[in-house]
C-alpha positions, 0 to 999 in steps of 0.5 A: 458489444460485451452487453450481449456476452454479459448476462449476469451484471449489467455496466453502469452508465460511468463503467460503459463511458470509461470502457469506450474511451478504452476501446481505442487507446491505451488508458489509465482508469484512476477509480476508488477501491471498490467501485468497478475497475475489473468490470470495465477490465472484463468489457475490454478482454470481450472486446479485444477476444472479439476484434483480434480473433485467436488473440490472448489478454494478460491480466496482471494483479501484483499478489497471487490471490488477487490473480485468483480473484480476477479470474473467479470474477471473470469465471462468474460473469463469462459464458463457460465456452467464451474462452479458455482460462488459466492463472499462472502461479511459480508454483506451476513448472515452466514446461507446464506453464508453456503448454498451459500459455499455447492453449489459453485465451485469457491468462491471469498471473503475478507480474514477476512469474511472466517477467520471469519468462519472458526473461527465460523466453519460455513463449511471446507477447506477439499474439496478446492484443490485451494487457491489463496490469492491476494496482498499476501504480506498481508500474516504476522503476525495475518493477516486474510490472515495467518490464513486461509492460517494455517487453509487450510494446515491443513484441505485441503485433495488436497492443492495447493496455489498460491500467488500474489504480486507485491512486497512481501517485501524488506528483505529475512525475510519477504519473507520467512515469506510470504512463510512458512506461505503460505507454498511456494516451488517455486517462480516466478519473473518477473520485467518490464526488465524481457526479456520475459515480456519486449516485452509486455509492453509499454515504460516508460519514467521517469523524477525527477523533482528536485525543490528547497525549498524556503527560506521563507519556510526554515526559519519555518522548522528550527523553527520547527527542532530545537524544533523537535532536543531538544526533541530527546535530552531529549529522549537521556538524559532520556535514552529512545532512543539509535537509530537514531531518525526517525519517525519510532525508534520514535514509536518505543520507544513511544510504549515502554513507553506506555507499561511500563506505562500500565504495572504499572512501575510508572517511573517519567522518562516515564511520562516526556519521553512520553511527550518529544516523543509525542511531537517530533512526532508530530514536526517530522510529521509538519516537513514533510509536511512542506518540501514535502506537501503544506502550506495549509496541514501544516497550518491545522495540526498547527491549529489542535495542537492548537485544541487539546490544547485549548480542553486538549486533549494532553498534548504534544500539549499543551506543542508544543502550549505555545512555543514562537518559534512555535507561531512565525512559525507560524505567519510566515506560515500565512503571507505566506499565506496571500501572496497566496504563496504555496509549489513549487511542487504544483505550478510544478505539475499545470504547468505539468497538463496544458502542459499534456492538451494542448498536449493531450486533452484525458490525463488522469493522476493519481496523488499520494499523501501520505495524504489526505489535499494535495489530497484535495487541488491538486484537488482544484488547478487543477480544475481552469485549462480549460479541467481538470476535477480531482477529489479526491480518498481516502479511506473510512472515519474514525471516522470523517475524510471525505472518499469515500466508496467502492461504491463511489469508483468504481462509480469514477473509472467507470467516469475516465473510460468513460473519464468524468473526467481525473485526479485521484488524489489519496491517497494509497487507488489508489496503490493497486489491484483495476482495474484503467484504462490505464492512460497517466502519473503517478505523484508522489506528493512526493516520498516514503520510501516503495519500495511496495508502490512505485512499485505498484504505478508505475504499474499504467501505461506503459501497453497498451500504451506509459507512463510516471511516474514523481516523483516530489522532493524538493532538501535538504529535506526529499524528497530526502532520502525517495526517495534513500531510497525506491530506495536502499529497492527495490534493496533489495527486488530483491535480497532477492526474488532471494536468496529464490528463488534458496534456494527452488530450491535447496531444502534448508529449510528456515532459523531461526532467533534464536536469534531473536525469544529468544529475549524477549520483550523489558522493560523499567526500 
């Protein structure tokens, strides 16, 4: 029993239920973010060390820093002589990370470096009688995670496979993909209302702070929509868009066009109607940030249309640059700056930050945003309050683009531990798997369509002590549909988890899509 080898945390009662239902099958483990997916990972390795002598398990976490974390958790809470650890990094030359695979027992790694080698045949699964991928909602398509995940049922002499997410996905499809690609057969879901896991948490209180969008901003997105609303006509008349238009069926199509394009089909029709779609992103994408982002990010994207104008880098912009109708949102954007106006919720959320302070001068508070300029600027904004010391967490840098590295990024987690400083304001990068401190409050900048996304952001806080997650939405804009959106996917996805789960109980084999998988790839003209 893992009891007798762990001596410094003991299980709880959902922890040791769950872990027994592993011990036998392959499983899916569905737990909020923060209540205990790796000890129940931790458990199992000490079985499976135990029941497969000379054995290895391979723990796979989708970052190099949440590998890093796994194995200093594994490092605190295992005996120094259970067994031989090591983390496996692209950084390590593949001659090393064959000789450091032959003598470890436990290996913790990012999916692409094993796929990598395994790919090479740098070494063999045969002897990993335990393979855990974290974040395992990762596990589709051609994603490293799947590959491996085929490559151990294949070679593995005694498989066993245990899955981690907070959230696998929000319709029965997906999650029967996760499960047959891992070849799942049992599942364990638990939420925060789950009566055995309830009395372990911590109260959450939950406010929607509903804020009504200013008419003077009002005035530039009904520039902006109209504009946005004569493109997608075009794309009808075209006959190139027969769905509801939305930033998805809008790449959607666009990927369509540029595959019939590359393909040869030299259609005048594409050309203009890949014209009319790169444009109506662009508008749809200015129309988003105007209604839930801030003014400055709006006024950045704006100039950088005019960028890639003058620079002849897009024709779509070049077309969205020389409308009347778009200079003339923009100067009214400019006056509104030069009035040092900004969007409600930013001029909201200081308000919050500043009660939060005066209340308790040890808060420390998490706020989530979807782009990085209104990262930025919140951090701006935010600093001018006595006490509050913020800083931006983001994700590493692309091409250009201003980001933190790995290294960087755990040297802010570890201030924000010692409290030197108390706000994180954060971009996605934030959401998933790192180890983040017990935080006071949890902020949405904007609520979000994923119901992933939304849940694992959520988990940030609530565990060890009381907490309170505020979602701040913009009333008439896309604010409230991403929001019901992300509400209606999450009820979705639960019922969908559910519905696979009693369909392996049952022993009854997934289902098949057929008509799904004869559909060919769709063509233009």
């Amino acid at each position: 029993m893992p009891n007798k080898v762990l001596t410094t945390i003991k299980p709880r009662k959902y922890q040791e239920d769950i872990y027994n239902n592993c011990i036998n099958k392959n499983c899916l483990v569905v737990l909020p973010t923060g209540i205990g997916k790796t000890l129940i990972a931790l458990m199992l390795t000490i079985n499976r060390q135990k029941a497969v002598p000379a054995s290895k398990a391979l723990f796979l976490a989708p970052t190099r820093p949440l590998a890093e974390q796994h194995l200093d958790y594994f490092k605190k809470h295992l005996p120094q002589l259970f067994a031989h650890m090591e983390l496996f990094t692209g950084k390590i030359n593949a001659k090393k990370r064959k000789e450091l695979w032959e003598r470890a027992d436990i290996i913790f790694s990012t999916p692409q470096c094993i796929n990598n080698d395994l790919k090479n045949n740098l070494y063999s699964l045969d002897n990993v009688s335990l393979l855990i991928e974290d974040e395992c909602h990762r596990c589709l398509k051609n994603y490293a995670y799947t590959n491996v995940a085929k490559v151990y049922h294949e070679q593995a002499n005694n498989p066993r496979v245990l899955g981690l997410t907070a959230s696998p996905g929000t319709d029965k499809k997906t999650i029967e993909t996760i499960a047959k690609n891992l070849g799942i057969e049992a599942i364990e879901l638990r939420t925060r209302d789950s009566v055995d896991v309830k009395e372990y948490l911590q109260e959450l209180e939950f406010n929607i702070i509903r804020l009504e969008f200013p008419e003077e901003f009002k005035e530039i997105t009904d520039i902006i929509r109209k504009m946005y609303e004569r493109k997608v006509e075009e794309l009808k008349k075209r006959k190139l868009l027969y769905k509801n238009a939305n930033k998805i069926t809008l790449l959607e199509t666009q990927g369509i066009i540029m595959r019939s394009i590359k393909s040869g089909n030299k259609n005048f029709n594409l050309f203009g109607g890949a014209t009319a779609c790169a444009q109506a992103i662009k508008l749809s994408h200015l129309i988003e940030l105007l209604e839930t982002q801030t003014l400055h990010a709006s006024h950045k994207y704006i100039q950088n249309i005019f960028g890639q104008a003058i620079q002849n880098k897009s024709k779509a912009a070049k077309q969205i640059a020389k409308n009347p109708e778009f200079n003339k949102a923009n100067i009214k954007l400019n006056e509104l700056l030069a009035k040092d106006l900004e969007h409600p919720k930013l001029l909201e959320l200081k308000t919050i930050i500043q009660d939060a302070i005066k209340h308790d001068p040890k808060n420390k508070t998490i706020i989530f945003s979807q782009y990085r300029d209104t990262v930025v600027k919140i951090c701006d904004t935010l600093k001018a309050i006595p006490g509050i010391i913020p800083k931006t967490f983001v994700g590493q840098a692309k091409k250009a683009d201003s980001g933190l590295s790995q290294k960087e990024q755990q040297s802010i987690m570890n201030e924000f531990r010692r409290g030197e400083i108390n706000i994180i304001c954060a971009t996605s990068i934030a959401e998933e798997g790192l180890d983040i401190p017990e935080v006071n409050s949890v902020i949405f900048y904007e609520p979000i369509p994923s119901a992933i996304r939304s849940i694992q952001r959520r988990g940030r806080t609530a565990r060890l002590m009381k907490g309170k997650l505020t979602i701040l939405m913009t009333t008439g804009t896309l604010d409230e549909i991403f929001y019901y959106a992300s509400r209606a996917k999450e009820k979705r996805m639960y019922t969908a988890i559910e519905n696979v789960k009693n369909n392996l109980d049952n022993g009854k084999p997934f289902s098949i899509d057929k008509e799904k998988a004869k559909k060919p790839q769709k063509t233009l003209f």
